[in-house]
Every structure is written in C-alpha cells, then in structure tokens.
C-alpha positions as a printed NumPy array, in Angstrom:
array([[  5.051,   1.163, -15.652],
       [  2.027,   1.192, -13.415],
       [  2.599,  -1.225, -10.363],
       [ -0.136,  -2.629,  -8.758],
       [ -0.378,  -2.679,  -4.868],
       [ -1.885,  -5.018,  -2.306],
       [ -2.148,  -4.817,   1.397],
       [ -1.586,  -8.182,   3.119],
       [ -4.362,  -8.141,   6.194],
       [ -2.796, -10.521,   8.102],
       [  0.122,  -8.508,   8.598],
       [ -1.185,  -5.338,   8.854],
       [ -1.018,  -3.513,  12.628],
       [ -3.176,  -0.788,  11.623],
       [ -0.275,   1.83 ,  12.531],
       [ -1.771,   4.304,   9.71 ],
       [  1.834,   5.532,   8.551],
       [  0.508,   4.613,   4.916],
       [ -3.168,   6.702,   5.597],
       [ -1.024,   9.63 ,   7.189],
       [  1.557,   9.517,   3.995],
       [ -0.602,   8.848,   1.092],
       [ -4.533,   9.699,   2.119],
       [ -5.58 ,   9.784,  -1.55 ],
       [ -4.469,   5.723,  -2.069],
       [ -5.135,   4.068,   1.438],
       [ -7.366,   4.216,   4.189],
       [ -8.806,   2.513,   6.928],
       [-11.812,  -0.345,   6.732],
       [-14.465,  -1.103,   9.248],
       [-11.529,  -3.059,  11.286],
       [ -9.268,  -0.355,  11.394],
       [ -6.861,  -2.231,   8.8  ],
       [ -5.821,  -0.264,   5.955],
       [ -7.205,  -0.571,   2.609],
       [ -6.155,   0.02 ,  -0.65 ],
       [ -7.953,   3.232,  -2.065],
       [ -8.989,   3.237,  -6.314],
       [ -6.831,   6.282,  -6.733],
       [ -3.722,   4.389,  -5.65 ],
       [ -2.733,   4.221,  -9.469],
       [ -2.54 ,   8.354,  -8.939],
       [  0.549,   7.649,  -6.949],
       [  3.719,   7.237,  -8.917],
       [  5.923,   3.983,  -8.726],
       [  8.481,   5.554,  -6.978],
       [  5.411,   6.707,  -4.318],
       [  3.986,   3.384,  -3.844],
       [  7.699,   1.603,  -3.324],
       [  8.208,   3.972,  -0.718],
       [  4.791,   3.087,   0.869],
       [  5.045,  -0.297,   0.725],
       [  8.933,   0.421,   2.401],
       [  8.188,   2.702,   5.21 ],
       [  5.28 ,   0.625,   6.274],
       [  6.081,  -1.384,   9.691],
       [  4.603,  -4.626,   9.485],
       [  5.263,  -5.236,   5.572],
       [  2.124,  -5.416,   5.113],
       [  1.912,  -3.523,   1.581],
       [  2.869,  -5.212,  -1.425],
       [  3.962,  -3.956,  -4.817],
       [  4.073,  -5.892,  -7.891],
       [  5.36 ,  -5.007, -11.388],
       [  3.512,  -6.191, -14.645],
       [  4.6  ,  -9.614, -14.156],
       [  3.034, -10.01 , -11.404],
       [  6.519, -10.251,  -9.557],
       [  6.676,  -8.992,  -6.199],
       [  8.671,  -5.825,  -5.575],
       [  8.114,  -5.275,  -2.085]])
C-alpha cells in the first residue's frame, strides 16, 4: 500500500525531528518549515507512520488510498 503524506504548515514548529530521522523524504523550505521531499514514497508505510508519530506538533499527516487519514 503506498500512503501518501502531507505536512500541515500551520502546525508545524520547525523542530526538524522528521529532517534529522528521514533526510531522504523531508526537509526544510525557505521558512524553516519542513517540507515533504519526492522520495518520500522511498520510505516504507511503517517509516512514514512513525514519522508522522514521533513528530511534536502533529504536523505530518498520513493517508491510506482512501484518502482516510491515518495520522
């Protein structure tokens, strides 16, 4: 199943844990928010759940096929 994964701006405090823990599939932008990187489907599910649950501020999203939010 390949998962698709946003990063909600509003809520993101920029505290890099994603950067540090998956360089090749998110970065930082121009504002020092993080970004979601094209090679983020290089990452495994399992990989991007964990992402999107060790990040502080919630900010990354994961949704399945549907289009149903993970989280």
């Amino acid at each position: 199943m390949a998962y698709r994964v946003e990063i909600d701006q509003d809520e993101c405090m920029s505290s890099g844990r994603c950067v540090a823990d998956y360089p090749a599939a998110f970065a930082f932008d121009d504002d020092e928010l993080a970004t979601v990187l094209p090679t983020v489907g290089n990452l495994t599910d399992s990989h991007l759940l964990r992402a999107a649950r060790n990040c502080p501020s919630r900010a990354i999203q994961v949704f399945d096929d549907n289009g149903n939010l993970l989280e």
